[in-house]
PDB file with one MODEL, atoms N, CA, C and O in Angstrom:
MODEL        1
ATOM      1  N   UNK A   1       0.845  -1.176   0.000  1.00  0.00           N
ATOM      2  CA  UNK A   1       0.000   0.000   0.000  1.00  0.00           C
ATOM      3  C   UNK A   1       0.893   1.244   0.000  1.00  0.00           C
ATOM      4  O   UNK A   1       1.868   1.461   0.720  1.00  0.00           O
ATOM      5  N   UNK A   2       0.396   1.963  -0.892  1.00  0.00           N
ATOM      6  CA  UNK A   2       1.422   3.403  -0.677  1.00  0.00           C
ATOM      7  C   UNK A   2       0.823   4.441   0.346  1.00  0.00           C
ATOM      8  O   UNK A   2      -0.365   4.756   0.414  1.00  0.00           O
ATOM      9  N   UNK A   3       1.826   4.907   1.112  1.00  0.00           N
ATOM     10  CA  UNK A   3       1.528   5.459   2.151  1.00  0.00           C
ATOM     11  C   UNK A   3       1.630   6.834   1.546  1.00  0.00           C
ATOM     12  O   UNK A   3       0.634   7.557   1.535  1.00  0.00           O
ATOM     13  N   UNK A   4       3.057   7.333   0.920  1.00  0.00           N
ATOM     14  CA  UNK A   4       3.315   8.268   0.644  1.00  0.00           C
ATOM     15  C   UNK A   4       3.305   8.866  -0.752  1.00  0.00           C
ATOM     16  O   UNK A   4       4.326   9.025  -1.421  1.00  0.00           O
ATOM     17  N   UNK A   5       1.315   9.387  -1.388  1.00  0.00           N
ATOM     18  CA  UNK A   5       1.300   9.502  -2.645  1.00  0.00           C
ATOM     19  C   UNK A   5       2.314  10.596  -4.011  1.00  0.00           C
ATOM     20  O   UNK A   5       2.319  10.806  -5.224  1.00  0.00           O
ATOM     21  N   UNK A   6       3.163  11.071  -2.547  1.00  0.00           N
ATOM     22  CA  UNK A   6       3.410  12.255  -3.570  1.00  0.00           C
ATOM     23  C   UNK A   6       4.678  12.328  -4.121  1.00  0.00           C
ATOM     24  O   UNK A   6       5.204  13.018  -4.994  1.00  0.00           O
ATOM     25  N   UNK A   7       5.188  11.043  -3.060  1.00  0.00           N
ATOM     26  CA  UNK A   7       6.717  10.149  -3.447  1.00  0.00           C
ATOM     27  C   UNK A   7       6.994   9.381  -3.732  1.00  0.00           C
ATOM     28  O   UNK A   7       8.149   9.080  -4.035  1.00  0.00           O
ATOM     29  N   UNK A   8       5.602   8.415  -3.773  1.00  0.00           N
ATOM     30  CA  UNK A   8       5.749   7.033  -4.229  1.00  0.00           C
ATOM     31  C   UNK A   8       6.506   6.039  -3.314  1.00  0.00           C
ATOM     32  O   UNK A   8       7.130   5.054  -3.710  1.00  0.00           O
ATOM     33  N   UNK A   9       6.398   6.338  -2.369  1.00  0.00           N
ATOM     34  CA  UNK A   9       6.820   5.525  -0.958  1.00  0.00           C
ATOM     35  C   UNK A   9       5.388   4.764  -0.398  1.00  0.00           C
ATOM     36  O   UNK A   9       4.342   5.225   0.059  1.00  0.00           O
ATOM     37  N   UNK A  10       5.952   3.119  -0.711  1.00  0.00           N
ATOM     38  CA  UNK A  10       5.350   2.057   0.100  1.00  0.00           C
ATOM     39  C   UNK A  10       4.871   1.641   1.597  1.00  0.00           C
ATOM     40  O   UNK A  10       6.001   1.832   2.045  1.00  0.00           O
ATOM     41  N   UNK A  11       4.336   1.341   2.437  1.00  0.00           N
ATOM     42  CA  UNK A  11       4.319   0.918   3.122  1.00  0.00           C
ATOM     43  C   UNK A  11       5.919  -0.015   3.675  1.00  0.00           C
ATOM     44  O   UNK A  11       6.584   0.070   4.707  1.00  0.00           O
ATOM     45  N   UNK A  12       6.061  -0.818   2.502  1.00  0.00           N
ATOM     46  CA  UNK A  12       6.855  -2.246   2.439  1.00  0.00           C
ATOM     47  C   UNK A  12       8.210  -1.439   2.809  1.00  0.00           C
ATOM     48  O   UNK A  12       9.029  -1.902   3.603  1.00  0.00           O
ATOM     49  N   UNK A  13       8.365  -0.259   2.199  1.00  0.00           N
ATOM     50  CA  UNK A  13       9.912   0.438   2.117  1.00  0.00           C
ATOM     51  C   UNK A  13      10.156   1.194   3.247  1.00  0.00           C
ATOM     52  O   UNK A  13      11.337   1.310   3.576  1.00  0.00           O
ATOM     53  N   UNK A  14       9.239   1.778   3.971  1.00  0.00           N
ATOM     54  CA  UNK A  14       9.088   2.242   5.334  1.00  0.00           C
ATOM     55  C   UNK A  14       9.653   1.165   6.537  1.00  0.00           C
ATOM     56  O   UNK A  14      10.425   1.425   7.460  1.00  0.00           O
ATOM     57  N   UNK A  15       8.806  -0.512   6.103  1.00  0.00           N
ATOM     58  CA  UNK A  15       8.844  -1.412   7.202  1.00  0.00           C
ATOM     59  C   UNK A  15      10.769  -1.605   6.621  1.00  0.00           C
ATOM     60  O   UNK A  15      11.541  -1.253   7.513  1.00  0.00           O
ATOM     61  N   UNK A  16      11.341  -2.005   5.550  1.00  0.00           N
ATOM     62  CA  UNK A  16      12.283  -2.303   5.390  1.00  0.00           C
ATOM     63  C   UNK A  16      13.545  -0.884   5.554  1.00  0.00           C
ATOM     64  O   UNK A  16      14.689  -1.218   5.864  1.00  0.00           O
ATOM     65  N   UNK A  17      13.267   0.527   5.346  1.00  0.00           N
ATOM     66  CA  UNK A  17      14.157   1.325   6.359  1.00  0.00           C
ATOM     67  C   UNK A  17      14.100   1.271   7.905  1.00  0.00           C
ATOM     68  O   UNK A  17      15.112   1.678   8.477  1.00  0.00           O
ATOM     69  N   UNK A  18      13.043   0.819   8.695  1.00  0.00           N
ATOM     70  CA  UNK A  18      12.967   0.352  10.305  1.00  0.00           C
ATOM     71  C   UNK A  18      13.589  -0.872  10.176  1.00  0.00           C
ATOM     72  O   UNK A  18      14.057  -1.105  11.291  1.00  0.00           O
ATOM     73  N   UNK A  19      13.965  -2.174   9.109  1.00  0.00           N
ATOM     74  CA  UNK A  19      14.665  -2.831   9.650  1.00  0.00           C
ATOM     75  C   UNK A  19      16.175  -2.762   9.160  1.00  0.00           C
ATOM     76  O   UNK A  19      16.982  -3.691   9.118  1.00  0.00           O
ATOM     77  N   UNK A  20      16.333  -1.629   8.854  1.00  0.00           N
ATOM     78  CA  UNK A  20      17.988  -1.127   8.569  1.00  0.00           C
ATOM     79  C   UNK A  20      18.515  -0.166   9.538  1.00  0.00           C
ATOM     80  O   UNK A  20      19.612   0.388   9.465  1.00  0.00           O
ATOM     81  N   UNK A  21      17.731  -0.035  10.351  1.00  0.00           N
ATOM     82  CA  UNK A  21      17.730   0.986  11.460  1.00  0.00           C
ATOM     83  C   UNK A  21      17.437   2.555  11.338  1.00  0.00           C
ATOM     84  O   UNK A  21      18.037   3.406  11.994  1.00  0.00           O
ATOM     85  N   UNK A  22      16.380   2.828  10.359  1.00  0.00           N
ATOM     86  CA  UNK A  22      15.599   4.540  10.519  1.00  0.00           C
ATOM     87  C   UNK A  22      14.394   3.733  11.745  1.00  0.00           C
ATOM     88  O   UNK A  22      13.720   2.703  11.752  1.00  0.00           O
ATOM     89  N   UNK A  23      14.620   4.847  12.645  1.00  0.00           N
ATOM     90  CA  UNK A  23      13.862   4.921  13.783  1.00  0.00           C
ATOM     91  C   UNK A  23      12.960   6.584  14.452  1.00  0.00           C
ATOM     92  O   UNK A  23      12.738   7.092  15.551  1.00  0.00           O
ATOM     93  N   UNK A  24      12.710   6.884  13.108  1.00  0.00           N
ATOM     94  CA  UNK A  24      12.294   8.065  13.574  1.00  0.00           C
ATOM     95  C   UNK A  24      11.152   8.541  12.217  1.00  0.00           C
ATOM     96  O   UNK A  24      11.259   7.996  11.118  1.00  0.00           O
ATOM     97  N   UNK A  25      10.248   9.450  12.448  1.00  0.00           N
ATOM     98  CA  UNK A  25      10.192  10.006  10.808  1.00  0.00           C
ATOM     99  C   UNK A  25      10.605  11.011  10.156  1.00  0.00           C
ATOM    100  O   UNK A  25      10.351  11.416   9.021  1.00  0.00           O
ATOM    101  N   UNK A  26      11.521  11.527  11.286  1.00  0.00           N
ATOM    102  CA  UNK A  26      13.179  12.349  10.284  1.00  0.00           C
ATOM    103  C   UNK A  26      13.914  11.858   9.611  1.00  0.00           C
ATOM    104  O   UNK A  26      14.413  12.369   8.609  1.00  0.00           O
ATOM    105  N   UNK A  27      14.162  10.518  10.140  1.00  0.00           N
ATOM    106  CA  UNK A  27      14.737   9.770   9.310  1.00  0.00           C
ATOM    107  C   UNK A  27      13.947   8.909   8.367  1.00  0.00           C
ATOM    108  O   UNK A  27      14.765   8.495   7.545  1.00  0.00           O
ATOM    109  N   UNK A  28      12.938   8.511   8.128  1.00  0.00           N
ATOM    110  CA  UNK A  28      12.052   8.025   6.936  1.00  0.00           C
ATOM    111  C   UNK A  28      12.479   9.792   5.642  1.00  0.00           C
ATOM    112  O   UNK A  28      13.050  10.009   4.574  1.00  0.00           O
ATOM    113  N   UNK A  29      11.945  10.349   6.403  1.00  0.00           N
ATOM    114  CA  UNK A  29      12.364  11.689   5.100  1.00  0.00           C
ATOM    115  C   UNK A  29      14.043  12.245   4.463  1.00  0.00           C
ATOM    116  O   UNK A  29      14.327  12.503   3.294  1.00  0.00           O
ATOM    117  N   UNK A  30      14.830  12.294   5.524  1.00  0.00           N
ATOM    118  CA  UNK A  30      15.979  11.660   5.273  1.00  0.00           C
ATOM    119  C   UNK A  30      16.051  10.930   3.938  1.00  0.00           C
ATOM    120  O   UNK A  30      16.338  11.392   2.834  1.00  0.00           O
ATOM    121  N   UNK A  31      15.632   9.317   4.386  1.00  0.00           N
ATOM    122  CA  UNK A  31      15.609   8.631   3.247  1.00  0.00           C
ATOM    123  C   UNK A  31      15.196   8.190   2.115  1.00  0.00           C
ATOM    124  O   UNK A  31      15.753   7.812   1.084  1.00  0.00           O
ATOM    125  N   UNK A  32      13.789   8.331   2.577  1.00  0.00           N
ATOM    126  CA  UNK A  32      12.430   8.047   2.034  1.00  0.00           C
ATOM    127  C   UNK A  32      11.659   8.931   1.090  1.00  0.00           C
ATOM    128  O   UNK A  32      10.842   8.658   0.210  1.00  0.00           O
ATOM    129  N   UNK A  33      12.278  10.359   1.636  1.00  0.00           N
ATOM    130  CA  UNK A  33      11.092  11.295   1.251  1.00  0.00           C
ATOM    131  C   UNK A  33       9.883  11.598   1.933  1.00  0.00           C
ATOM    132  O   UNK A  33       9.422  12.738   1.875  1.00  0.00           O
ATOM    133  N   UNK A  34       9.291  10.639   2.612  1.00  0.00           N
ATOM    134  CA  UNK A  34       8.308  10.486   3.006  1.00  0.00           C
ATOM    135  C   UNK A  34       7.470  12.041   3.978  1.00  0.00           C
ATOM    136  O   UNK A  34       7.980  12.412   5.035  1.00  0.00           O
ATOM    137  N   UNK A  35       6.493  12.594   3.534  1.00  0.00           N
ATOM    138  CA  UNK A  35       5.778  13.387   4.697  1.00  0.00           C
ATOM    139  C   UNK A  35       6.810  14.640   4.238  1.00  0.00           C
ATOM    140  O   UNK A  35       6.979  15.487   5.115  1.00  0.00           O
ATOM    141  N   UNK A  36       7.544  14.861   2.919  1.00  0.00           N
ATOM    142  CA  UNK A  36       8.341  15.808   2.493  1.00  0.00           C
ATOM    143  C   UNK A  36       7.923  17.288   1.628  1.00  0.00           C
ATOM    144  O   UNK A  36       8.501  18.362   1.468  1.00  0.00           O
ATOM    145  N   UNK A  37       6.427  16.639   1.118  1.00  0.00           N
ATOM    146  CA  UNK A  37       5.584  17.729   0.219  1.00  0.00           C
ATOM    147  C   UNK A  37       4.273  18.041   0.968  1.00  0.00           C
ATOM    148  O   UNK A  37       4.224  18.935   1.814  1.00  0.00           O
ATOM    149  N   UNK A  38       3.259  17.314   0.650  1.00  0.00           N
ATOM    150  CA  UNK A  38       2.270  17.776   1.661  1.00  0.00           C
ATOM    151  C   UNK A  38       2.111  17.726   2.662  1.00  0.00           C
ATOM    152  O   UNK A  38       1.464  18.566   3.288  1.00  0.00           O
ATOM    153  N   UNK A  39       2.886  16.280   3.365  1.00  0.00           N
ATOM    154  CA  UNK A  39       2.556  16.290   4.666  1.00  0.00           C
ATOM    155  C   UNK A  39       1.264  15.652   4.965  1.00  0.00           C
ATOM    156  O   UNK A  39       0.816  16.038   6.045  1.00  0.00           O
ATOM    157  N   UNK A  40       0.777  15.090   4.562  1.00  0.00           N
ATOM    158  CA  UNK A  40      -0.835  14.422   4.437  1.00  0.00           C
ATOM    159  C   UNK A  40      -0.770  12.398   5.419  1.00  0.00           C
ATOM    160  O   UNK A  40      -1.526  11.891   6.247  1.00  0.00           O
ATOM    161  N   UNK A  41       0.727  11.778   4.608  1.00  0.00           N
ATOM    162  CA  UNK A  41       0.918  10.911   5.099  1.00  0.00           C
ATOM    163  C   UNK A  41       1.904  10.403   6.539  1.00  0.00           C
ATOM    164  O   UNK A  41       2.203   9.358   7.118  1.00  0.00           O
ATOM    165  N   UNK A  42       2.181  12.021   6.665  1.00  0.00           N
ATOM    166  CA  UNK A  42       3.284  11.750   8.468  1.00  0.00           C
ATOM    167  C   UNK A  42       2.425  10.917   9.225  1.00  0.00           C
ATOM    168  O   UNK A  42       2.927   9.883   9.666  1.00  0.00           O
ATOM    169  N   UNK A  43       1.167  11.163   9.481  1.00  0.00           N
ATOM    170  CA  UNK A  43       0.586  10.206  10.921  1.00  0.00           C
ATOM    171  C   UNK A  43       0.634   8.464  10.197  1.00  0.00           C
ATOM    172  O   UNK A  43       0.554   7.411  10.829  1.00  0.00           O
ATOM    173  N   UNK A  44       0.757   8.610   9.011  1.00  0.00           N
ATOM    174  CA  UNK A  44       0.062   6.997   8.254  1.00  0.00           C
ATOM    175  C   UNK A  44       1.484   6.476   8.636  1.00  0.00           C
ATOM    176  O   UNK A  44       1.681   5.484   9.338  1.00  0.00           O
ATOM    177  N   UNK A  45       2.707   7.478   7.940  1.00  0.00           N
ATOM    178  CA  UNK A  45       4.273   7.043   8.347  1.00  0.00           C
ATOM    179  C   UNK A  45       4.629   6.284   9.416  1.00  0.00           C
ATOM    180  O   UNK A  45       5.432   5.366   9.583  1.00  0.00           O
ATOM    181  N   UNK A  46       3.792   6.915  10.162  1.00  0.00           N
ATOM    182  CA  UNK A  46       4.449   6.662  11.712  1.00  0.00           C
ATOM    183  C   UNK A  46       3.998   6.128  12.479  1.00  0.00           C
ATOM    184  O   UNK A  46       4.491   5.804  13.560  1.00  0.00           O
ATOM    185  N   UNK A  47       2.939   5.923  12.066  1.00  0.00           N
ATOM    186  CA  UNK A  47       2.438   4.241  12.557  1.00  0.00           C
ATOM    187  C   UNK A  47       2.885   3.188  11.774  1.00  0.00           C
ATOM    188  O   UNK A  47       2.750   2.108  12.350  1.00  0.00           O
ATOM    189  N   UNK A  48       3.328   3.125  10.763  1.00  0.00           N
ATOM    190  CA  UNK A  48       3.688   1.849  10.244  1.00  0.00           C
ATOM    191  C   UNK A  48       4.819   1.881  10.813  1.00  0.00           C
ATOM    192  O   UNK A  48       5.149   0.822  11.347  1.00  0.00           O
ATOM    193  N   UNK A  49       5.857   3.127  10.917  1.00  0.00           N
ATOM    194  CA  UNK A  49       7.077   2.834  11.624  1.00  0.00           C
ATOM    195  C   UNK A  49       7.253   2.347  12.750  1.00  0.00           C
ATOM    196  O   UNK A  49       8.252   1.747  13.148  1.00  0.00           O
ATOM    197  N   UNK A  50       5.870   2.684  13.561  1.00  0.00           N
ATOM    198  CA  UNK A  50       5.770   2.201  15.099  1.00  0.00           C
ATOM    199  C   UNK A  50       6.118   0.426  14.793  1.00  0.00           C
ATOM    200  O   UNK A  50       7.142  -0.257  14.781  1.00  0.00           O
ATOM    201  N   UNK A  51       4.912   0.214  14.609  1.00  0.00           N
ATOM    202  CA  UNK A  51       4.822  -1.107  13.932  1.00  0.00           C
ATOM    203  C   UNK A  51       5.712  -1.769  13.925  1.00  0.00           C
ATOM    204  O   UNK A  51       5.955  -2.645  14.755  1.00  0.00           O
ATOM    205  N   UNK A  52       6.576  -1.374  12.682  1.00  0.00           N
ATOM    206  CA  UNK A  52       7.988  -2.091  12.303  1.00  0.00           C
ATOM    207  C   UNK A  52       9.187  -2.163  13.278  1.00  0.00           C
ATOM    208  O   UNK A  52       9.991  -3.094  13.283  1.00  0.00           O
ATOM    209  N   UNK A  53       9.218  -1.424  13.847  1.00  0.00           N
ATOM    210  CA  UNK A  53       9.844  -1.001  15.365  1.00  0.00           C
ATOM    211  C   UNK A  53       9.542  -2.000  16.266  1.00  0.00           C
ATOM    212  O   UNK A  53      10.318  -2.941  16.435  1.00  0.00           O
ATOM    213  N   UNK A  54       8.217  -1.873  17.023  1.00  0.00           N
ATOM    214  CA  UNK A  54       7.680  -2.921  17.555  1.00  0.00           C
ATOM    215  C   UNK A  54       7.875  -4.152  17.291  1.00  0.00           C
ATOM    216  O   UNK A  54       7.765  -4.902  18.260  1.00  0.00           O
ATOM    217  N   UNK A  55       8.274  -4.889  15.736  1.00  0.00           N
ATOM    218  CA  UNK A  55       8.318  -6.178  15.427  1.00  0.00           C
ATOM    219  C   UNK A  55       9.255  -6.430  15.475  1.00  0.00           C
ATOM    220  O   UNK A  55       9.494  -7.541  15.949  1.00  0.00           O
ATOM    221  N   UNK A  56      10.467  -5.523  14.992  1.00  0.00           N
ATOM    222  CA  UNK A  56      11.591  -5.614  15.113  1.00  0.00           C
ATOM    223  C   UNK A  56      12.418  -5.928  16.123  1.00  0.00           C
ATOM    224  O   UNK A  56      13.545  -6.417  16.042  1.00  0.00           O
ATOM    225  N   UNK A  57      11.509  -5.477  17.546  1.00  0.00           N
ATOM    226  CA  UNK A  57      11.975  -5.210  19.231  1.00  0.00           C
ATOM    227  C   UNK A  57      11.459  -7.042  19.184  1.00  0.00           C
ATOM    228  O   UNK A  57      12.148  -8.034  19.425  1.00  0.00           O
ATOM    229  N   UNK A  58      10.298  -6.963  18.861  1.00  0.00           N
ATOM    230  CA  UNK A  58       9.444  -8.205  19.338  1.00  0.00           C
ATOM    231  C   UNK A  58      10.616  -9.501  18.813  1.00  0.00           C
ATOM    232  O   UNK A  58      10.971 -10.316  19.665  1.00  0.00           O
ATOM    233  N   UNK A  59      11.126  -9.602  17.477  1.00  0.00           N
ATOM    234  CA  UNK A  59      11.894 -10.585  17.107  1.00  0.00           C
ATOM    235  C   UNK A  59      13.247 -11.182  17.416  1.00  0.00           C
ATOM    236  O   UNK A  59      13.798 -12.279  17.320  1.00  0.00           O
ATOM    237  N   UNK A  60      13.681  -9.329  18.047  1.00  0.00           N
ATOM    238  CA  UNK A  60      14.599  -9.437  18.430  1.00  0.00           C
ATOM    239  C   UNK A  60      14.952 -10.336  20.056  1.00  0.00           C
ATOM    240  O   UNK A  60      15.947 -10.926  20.478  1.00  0.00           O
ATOM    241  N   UNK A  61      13.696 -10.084  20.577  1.00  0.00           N
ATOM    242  CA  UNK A  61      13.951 -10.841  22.507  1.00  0.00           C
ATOM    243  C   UNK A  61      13.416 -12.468  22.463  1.00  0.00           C
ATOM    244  O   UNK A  61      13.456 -13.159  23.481  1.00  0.00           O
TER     245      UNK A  61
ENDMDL
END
C-alpha cells in the first residue's frame, strides 16, 4: 500500500528502512522522502514505523 502519494513511498519500504535501522520520521524523510511535500501521510508514516519497530523489538527478545 502506498503510504506516501506524492513520493511514491510504500508501506513495504518504510517497514524495510525500520529494519535497517531509521527509527524516527526524520529519518524516513531523510531517506524516504516520506511526509516531504504535503505532509498528508506523516501520521500513516508513523504508525507503520511504530509497527515495524515494535516487530523488530518483538523478534529481536
Amino acid at each position: 500500500m502506498y503510504v506516501c502519494v506524492c513520493n511514491a513511498v510504500t508501506e513495504r519500504q518504510i517497514r524495510e528502512a525500520a529494519h535497517s535501522g531509521v527509527s524516527s520520521v526524520e529519518g524516513l524523510q531523510a531517506r524516504l522522502k516520506v511526509a516531504t511535500c504535503c505532509g498528508s501521510c506523516r501520521d500513516c508514516a508513523r504508525r507503520v514505523l511504530g509497527e515495524a519497530l515494535s516487530q523488530r523489538v518483538s523478534s529481536a527478545a
